[in-house]
Backbone bond lengths (Angstrom), bond angles and torsions (degrees), N, CA, C in turn:
res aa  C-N    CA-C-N  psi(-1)  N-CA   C-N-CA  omega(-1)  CA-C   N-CA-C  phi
1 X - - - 1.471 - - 1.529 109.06 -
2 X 1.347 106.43 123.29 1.297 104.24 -175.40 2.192 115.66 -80.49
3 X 1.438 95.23 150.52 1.695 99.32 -176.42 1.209 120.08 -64.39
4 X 1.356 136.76 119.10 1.303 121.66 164.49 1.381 129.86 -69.56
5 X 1.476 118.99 106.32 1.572 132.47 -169.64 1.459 101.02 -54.06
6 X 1.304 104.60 176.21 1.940 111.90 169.46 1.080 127.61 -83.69
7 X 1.331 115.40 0.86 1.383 136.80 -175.57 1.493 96.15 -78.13
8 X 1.710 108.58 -65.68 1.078 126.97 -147.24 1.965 100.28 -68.40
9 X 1.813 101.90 -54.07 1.391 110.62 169.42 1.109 102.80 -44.11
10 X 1.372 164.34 -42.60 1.636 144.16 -111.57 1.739 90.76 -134.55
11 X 1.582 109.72 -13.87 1.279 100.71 175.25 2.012 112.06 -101.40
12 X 1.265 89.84 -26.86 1.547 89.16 178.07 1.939 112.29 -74.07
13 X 1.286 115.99 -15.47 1.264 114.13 -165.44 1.406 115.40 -138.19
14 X 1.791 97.85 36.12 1.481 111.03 -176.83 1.572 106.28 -82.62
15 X 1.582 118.18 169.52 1.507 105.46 163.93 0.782 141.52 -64.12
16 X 1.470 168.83 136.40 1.695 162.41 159.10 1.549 106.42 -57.72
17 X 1.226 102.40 100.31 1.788 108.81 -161.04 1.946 87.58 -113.29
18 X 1.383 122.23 17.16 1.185 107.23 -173.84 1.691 100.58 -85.21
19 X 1.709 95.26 157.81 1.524 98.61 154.05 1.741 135.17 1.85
20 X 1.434 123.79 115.05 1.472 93.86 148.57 1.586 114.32 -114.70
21 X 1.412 99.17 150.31 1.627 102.61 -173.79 1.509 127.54 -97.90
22 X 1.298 96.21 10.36 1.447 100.49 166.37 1.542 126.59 -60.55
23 X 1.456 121.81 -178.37 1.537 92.14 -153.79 1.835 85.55 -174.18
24 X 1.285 107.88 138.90 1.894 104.57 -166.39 1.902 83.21 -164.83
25 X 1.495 93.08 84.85 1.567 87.76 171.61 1.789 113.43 -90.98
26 X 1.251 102.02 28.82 1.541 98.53 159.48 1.019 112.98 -103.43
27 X 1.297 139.83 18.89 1.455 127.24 -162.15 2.244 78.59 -125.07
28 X 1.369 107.62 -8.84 1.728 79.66 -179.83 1.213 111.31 -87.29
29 X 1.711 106.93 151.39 1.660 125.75 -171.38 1.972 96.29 98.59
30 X 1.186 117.47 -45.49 1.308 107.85 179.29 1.769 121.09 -45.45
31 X 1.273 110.80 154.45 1.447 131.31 -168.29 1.309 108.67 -108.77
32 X 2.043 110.92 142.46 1.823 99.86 -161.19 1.679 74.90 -147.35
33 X 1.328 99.54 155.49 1.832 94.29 153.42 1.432 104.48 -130.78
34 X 1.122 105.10 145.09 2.070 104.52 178.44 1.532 93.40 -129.03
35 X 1.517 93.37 128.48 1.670 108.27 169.54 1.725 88.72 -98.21
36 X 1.849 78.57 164.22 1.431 76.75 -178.25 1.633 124.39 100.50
37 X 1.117 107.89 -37.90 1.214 134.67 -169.22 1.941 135.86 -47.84
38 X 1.383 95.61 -13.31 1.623 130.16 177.66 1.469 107.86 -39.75
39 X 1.422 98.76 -69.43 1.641 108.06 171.17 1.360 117.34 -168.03
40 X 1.426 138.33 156.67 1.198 124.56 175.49 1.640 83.68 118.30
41 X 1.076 100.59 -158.59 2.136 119.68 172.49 1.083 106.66 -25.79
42 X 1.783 120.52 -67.97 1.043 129.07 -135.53 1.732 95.00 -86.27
43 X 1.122 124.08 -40.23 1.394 118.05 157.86 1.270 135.22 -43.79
44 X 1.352 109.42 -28.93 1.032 109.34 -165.08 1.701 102.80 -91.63
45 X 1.450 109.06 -34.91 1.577 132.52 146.91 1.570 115.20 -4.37
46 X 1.551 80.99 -79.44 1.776 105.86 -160.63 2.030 94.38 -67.68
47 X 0.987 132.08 -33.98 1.413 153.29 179.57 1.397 114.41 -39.77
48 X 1.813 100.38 -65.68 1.372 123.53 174.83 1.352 129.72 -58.87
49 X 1.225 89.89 -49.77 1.851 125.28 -176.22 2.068 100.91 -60.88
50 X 1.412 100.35 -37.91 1.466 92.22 -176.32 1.466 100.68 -96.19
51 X 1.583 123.04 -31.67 1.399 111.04 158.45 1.725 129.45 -24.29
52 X 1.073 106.37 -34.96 1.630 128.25 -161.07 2.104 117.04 -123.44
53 X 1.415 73.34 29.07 1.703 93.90 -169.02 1.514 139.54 29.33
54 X 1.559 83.04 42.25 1.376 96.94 143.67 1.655 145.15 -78.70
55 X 1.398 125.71 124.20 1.483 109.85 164.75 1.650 130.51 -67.20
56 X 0.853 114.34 123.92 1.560 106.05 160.67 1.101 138.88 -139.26
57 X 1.554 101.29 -178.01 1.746 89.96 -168.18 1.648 89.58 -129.11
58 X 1.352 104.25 129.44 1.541 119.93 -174.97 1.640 118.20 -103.54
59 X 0.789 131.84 90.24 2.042 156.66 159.45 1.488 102.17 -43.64
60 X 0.965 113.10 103.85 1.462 116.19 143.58 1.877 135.00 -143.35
61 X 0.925 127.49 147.31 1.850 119.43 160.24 1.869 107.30 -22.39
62 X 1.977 91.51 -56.93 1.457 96.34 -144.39 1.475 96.37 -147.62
63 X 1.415 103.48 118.63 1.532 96.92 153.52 2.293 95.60 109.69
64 X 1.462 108.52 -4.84 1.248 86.26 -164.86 1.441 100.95 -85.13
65 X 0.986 128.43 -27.69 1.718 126.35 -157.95 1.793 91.71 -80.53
66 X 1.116 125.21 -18.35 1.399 129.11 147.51 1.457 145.34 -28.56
67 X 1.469 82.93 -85.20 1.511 123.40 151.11 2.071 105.43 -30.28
68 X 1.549 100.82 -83.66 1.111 92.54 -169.46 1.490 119.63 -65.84
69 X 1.331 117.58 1.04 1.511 119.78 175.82 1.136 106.84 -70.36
70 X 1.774 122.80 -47.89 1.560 120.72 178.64 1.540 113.03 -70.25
71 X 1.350 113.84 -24.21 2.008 109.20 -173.48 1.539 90.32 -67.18
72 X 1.608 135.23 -64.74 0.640 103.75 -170.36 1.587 148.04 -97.38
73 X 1.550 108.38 29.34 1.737 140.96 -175.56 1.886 82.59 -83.21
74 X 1.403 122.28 -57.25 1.265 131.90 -176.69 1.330 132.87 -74.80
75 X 1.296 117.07 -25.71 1.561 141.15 158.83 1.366 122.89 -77.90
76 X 1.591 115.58 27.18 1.815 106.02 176.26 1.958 125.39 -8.67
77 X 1.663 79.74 -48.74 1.986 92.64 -162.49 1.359 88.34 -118.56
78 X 1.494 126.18 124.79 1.285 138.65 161.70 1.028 117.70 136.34
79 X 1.277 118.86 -155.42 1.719 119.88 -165.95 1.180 114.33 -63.41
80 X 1.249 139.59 158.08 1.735 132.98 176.83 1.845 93.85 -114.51
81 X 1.153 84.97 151.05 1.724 102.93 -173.48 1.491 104.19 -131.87
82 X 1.222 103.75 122.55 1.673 137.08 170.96 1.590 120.84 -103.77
83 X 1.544 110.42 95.20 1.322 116.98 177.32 1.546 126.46 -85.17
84 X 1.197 114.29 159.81 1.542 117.07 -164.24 1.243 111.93 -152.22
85 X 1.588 123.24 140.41 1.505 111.41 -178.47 1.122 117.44 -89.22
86 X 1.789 148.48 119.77 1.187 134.37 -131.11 1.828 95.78 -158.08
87 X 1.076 120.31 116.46 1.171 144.70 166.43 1.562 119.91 -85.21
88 X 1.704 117.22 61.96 1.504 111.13 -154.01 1.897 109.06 -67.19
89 X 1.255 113.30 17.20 1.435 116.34 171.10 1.823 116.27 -90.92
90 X 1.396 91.09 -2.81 1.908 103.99 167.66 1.508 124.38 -137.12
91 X 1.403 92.51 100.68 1.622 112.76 -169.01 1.298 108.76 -29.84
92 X 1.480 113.05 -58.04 1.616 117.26 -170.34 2.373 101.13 -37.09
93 X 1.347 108.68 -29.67 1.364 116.87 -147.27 1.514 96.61 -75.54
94 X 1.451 105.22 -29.00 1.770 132.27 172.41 1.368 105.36 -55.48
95 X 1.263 114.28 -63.60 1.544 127.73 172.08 1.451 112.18 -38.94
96 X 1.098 107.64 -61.95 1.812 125.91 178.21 1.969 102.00 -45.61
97 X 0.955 121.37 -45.81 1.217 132.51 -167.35 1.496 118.05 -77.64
98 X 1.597 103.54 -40.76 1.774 102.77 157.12 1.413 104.95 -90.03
99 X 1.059 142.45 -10.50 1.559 130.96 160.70 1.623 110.22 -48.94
100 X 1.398 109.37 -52.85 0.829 116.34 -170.45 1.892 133.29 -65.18
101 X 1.367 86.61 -20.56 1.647 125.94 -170.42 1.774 88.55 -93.38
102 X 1.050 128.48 -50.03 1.430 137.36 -154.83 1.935 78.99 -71.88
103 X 1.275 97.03 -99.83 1.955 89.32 174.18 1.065 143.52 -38.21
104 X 1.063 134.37 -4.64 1.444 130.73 176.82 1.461 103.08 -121.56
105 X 0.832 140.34 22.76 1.980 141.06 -151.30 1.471 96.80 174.20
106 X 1.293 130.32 -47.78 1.658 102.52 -161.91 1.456 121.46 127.17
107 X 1.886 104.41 -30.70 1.574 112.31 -178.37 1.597 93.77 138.34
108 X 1.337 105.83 -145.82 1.555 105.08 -148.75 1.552 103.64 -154.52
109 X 1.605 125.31 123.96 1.370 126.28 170.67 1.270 106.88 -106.76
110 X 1.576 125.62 -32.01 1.436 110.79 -165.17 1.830 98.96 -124.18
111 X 0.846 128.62 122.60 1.413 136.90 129.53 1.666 150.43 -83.45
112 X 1.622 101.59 111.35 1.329 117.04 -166.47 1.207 131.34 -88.46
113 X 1.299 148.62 109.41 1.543 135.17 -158.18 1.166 114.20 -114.65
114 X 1.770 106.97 64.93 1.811 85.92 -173.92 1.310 96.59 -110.89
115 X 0.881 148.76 21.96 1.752 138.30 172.39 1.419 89.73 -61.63
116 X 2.173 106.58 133.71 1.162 83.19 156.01 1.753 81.06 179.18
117 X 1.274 137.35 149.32 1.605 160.26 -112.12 1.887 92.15 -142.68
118 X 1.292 107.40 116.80 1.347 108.32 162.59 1.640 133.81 -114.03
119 X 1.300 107.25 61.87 1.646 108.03 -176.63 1.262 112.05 -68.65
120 X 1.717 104.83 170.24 1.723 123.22 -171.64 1.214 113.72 -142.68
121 X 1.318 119.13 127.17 1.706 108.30 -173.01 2.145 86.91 -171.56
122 X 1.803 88.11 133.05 1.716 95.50 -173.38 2.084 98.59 -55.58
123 X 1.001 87.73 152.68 1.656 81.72 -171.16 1.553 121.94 -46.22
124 X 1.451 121.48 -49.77 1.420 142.74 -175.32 1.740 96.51 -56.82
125 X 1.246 110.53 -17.21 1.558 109.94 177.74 1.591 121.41 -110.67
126 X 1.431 110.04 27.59 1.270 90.71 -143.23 1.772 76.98 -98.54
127 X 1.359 117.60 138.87 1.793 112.17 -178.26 1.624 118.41 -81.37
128 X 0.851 103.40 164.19 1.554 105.98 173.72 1.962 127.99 -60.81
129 X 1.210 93.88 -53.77 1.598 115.23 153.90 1.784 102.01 -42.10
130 X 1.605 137.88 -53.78 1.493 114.17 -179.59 1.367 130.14 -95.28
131 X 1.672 104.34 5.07 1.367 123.77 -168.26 1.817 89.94 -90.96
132 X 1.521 103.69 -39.76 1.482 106.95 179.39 1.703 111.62 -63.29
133 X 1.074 97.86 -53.09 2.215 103.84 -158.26 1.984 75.01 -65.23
134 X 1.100 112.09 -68.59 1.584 108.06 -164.11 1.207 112.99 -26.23
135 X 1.453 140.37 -38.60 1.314 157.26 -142.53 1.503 98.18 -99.57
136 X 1.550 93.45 -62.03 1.484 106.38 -162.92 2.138 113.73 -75.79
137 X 1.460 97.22 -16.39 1.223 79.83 163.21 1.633 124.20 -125.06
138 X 1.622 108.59 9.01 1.806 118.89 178.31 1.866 92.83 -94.02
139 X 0.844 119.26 -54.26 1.506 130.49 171.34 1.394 125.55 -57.06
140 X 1.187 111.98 -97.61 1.285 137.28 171.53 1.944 105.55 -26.27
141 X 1.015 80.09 -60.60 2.086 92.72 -177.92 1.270 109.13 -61.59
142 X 1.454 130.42 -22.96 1.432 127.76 -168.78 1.346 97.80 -96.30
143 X 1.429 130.37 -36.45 1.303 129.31 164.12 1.413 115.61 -58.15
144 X 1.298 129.72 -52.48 1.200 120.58 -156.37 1.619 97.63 -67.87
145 X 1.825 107.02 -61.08 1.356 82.56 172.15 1.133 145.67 -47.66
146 X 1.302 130.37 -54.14 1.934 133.02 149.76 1.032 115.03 9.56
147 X 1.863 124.60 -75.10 0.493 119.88 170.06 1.804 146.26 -98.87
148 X 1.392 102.25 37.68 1.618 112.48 160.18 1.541 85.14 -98.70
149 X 1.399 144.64 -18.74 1.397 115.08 -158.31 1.433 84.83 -112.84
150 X 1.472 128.75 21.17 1.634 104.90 165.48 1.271 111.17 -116.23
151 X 1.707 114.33 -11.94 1.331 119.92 170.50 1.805 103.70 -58.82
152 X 0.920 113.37 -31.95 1.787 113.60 -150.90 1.457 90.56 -96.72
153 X 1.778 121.92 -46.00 1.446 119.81 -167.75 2.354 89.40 -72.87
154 X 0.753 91.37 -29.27 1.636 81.23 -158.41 2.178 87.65 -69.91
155 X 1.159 127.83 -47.48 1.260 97.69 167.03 1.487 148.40 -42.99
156 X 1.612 104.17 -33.00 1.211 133.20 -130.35 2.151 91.00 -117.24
157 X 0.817 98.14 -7.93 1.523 102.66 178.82 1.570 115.85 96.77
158 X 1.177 132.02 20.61 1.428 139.38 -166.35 1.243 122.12 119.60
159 X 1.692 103.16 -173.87 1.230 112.60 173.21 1.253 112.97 166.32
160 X 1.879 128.40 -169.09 1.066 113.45 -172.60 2.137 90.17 -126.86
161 X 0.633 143.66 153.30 1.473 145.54 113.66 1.718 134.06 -88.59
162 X 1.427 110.87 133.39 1.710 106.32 -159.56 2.075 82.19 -118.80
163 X 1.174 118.84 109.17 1.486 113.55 164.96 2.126 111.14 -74.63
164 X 1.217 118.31 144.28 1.473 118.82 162.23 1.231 91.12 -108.99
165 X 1.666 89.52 122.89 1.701 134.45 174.91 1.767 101.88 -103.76
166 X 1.617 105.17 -155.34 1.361 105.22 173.44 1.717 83.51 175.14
167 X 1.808 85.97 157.66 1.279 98.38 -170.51 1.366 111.49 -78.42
168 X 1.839 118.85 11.95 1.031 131.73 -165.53 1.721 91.19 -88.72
169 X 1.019 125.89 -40.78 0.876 131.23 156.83 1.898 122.53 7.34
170 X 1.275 100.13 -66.53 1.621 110.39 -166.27 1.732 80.97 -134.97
171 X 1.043 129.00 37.91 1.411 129.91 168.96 1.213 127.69 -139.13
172 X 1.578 135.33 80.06 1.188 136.69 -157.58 1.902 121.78 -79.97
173 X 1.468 100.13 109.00 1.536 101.45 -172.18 2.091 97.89 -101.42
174 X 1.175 109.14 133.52 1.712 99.62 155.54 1.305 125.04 -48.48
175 X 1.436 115.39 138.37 1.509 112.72 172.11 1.644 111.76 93.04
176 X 1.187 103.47 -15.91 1.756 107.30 164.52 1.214 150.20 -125.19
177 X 1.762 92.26 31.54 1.464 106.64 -178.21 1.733 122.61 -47.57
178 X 0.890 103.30 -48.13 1.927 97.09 163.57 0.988 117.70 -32.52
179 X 1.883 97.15 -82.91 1.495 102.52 -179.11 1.909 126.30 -34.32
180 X 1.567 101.20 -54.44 1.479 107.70 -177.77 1.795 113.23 -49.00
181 X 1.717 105.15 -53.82 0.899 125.04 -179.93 1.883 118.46 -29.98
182 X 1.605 92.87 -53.92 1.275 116.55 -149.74 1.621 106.61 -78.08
183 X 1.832 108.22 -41.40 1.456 137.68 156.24 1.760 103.33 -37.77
184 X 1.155 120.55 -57.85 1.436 136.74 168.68 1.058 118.10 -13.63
185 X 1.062 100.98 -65.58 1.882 132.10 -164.23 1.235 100.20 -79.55
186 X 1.640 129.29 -54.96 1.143 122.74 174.76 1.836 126.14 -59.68
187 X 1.161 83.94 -24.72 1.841 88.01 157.86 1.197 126.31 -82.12
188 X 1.221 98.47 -27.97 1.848 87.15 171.23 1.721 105.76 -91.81
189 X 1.500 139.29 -35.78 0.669 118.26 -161.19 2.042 120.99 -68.90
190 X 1.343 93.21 -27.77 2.004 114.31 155.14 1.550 114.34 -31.55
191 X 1.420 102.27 -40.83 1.997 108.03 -161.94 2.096 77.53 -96.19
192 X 1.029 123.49 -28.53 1.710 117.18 -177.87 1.514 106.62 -79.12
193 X 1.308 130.47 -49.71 1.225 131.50 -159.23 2.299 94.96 -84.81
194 X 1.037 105.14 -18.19 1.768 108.64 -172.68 1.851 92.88 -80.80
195 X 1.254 105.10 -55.51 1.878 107.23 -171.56 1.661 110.07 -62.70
196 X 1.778 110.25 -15.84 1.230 106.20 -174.07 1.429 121.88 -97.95
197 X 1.477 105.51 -21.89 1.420 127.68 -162.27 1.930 110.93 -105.12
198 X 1.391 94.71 -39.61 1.739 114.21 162.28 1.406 99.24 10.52
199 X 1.629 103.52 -74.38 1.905 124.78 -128.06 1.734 93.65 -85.58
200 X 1.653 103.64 -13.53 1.598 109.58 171.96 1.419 117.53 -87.67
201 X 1.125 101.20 2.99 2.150 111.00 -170.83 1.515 90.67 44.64
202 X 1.468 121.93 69.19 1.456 147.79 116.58 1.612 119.37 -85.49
203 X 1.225 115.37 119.68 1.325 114.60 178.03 1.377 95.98 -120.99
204 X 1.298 111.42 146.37 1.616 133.37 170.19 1.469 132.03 -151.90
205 X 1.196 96.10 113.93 1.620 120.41 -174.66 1.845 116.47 -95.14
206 X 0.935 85.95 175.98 1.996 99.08 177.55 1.197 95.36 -131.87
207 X 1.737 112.32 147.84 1.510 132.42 119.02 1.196 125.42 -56.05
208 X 1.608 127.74 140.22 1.315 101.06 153.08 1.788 95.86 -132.34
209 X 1.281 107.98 116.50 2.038 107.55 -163.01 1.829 85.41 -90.29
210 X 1.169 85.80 -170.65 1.582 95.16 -163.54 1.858 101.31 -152.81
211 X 1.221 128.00 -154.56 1.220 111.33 -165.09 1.885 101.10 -89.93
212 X 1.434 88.81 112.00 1.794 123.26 -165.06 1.517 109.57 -107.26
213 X 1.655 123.50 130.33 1.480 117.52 -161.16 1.722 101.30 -88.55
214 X 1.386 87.96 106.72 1.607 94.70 -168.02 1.326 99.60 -130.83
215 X 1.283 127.76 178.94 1.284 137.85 -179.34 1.782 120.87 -67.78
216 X 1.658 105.84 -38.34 1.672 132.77 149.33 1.667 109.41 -41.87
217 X 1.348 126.75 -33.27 1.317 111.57 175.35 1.438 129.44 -138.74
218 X 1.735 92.14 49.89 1.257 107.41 -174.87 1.285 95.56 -82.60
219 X 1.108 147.34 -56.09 1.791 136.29 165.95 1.428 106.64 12.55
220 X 1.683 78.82 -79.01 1.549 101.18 -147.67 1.652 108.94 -65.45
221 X 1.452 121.56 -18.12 1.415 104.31 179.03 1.444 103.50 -111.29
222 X 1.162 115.94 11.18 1.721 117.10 155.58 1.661 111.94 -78.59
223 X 1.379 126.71 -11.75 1.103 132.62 -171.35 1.706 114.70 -111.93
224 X 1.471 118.30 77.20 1.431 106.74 179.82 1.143 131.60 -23.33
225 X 1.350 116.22 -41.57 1.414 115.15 -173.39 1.339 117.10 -96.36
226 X 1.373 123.53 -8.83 1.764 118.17 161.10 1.304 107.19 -88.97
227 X 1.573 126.36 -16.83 1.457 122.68 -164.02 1.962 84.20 -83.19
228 X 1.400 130.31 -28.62 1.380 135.28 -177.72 1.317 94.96 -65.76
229 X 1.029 136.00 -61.98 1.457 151.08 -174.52 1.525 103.81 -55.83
230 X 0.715 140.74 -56.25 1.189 149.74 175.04 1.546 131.52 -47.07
231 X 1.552 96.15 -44.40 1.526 142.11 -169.85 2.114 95.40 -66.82
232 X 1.363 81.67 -55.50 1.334 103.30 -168.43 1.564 116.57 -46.54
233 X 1.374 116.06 -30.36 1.147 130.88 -166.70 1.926 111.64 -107.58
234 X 1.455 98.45 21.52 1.711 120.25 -173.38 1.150 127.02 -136.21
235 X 1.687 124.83 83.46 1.451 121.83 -131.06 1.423 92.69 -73.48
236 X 1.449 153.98 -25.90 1.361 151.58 139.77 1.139 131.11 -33.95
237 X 1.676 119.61 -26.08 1.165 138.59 119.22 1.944 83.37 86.42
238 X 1.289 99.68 59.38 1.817 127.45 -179.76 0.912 112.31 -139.69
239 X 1.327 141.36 176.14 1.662 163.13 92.57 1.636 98.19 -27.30
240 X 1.240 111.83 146.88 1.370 141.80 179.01 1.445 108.55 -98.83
241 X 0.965 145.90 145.57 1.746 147.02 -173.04 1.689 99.98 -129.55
242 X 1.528 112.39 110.65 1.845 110.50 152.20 1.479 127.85 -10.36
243 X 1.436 112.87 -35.98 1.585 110.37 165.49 1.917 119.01 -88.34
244 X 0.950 74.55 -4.88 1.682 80.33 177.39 2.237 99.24 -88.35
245 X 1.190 94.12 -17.65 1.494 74.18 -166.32 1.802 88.80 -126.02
246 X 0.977 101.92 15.72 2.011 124.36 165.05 1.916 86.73 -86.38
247 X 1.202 121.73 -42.81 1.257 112.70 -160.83 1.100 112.38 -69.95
248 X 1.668 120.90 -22.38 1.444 123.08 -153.78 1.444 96.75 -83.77
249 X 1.585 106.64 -36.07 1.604 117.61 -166.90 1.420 128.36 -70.13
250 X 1.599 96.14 -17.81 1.528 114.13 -152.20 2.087 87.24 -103.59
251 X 1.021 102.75 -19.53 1.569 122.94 174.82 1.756 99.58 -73.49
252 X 0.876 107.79 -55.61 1.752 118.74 -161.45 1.348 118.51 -64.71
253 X 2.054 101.59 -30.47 1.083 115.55 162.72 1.477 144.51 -62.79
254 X 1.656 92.64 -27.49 1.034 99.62 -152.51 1.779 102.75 -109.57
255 X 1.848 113.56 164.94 1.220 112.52 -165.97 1.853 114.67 -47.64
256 X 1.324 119.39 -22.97 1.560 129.70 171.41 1.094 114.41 -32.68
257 X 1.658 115.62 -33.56 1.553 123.15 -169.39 1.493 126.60 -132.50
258 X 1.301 93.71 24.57 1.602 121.80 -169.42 1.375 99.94 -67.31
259 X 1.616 131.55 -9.96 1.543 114.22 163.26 1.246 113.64 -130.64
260 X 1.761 105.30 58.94 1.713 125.67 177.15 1.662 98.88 -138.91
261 X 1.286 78.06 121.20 1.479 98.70 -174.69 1.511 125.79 -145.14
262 X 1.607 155.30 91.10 0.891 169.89 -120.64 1.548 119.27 56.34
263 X 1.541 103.70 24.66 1.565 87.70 175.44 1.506 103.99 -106.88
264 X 1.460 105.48 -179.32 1.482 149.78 -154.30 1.216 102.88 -126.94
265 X 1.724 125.67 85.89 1.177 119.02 163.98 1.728 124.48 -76.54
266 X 0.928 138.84 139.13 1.784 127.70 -170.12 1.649 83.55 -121.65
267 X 1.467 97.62 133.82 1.901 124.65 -167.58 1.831 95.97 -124.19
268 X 1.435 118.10 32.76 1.528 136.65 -166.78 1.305 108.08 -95.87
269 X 1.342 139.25 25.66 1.611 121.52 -163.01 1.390 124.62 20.55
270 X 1.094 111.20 31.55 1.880 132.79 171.56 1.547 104.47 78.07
271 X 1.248 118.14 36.04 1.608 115.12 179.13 1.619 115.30 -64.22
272 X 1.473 97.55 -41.87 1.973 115.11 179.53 1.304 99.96 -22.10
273 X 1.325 124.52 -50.54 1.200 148.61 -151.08 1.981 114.29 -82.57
274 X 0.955 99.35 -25.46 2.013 113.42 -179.32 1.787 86.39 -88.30
């Protein structure tokens, strides 16, 4: 039996970064905010979303007022995107972000919570300083935003909130008890914020992505033999692509799923499941 080289692996179990052609022309003119948004997911987020004429308003530390300079240098026809520098570990910064959405757009239908920090440390090591930021910005940040976007959706006649989960979630790796931990919480707090918000026609769902070709796991698929390792544990037995888990969101938003509410979609090539 002949070996499969890295050439050969890296082409059979690359991401599917093509097109998706799905298509929800009620959601154009609507208003979204994505934390997070700098680069990575949330870029790619804020990208799509105005592809498909959406407005938004893009949150980040670093990189968003950037960001939205190129969506919309590249977006002639579609949504316009308004970036902001956003620290989602200070509520007031939440505020700033539907301010911002409120003036330039009108207010706010969709709220996005994917900002969010992935450290690693064997547990007995894990310091106080990453047990804190982990908390304060996978946790803490998904709440605060939530709720600036349920004060405004609960006046305003509804809305949507989308939390970023992970399949880490209900999937225990060494070395990431925070992270897992923190993923945790954000899954449960989705099934808390949906039973509470319901009776306001707020609906709120989760992601939960899984191993996604992002900048976080460039390691691992530069490395034949962890990207094998890796592989192993992905009954599709791929890399995951940002538009693949753009699809789940852009679904969640839209009227298709207007009577889904506290779930947990997993965008994992069925790993949850190994």
């Amino acid at each position: 039996m002949t070996a499969t080289t890295p050439n050969e692996l890296a082409n059979t179990t690359r991401a599917d970064a093509s097109p998706l052609s799905a298509s929800y022309p009620e959601l154009v003119g609507k208003v979204a905010v994505v934390t997070g948004a700098g680069r990575g997911m949330g870029a790619v987020f804020a990208t799509e979303l105005a592809r498909r004429g959406i407005n938004v308003v893009a949150g980040d530390l670093d990189g968003a007022p950037e960001v939205a300079d190129q969506i919309n240098e590249e977006i002639a026809e579609g949504g316009r995107v308004v970036g902001l520098r956003t620290d989602v570990t200070e509520p007031g910064d939440h505020d700033r972000l539907l301010g911002a959405a409120v003036d330039e757009f009108g207010g706010v239908d969709f709220w996005i919570n994917n900002a969010g920090i992935f450290p690693q440390a064997e547990f007995t090591e894990i310091p106080p300083a990453q047990l804190t930021s982990t908390y304060q910005v996978n946790v803490n940040g998904v709440v605060y935003g939530a709720q600036t976007a349920a004060r405004h959706m609960r006046a305003h006649g509804g809305g949507t909130i989308v939390n970023m989960a992970s399949v880490a979630a209900v999937r225990v790796r060494a070395t990431r008890a925070a992270y897992n931990s923190s993923k945790a919480a954000v899954r449960h707090l989705t099934s808390c914020m949906a039973v509470e918000l319901g009776s306001h026609n707020i609906r709120v769902n989760a992601i939960a992505p899984g191993f996604v070709d992002t900048e976080m796991t460039r390691w691992v698929r530069e490395d034949p033999a962890a990207l094998d390792r890796a592989l192993s544990t992905v009954p599709l037995h791929r890399v995951g692509s940002p538009i693949e888990v753009f699809g789940a969101l852009y679904f969640l938003l839209s009227d298709s799923a207007r009577y889904i509410t506290g779930a947990v979609i997993p965008v994992d090539g069925g790993s949850q499941h190994i």
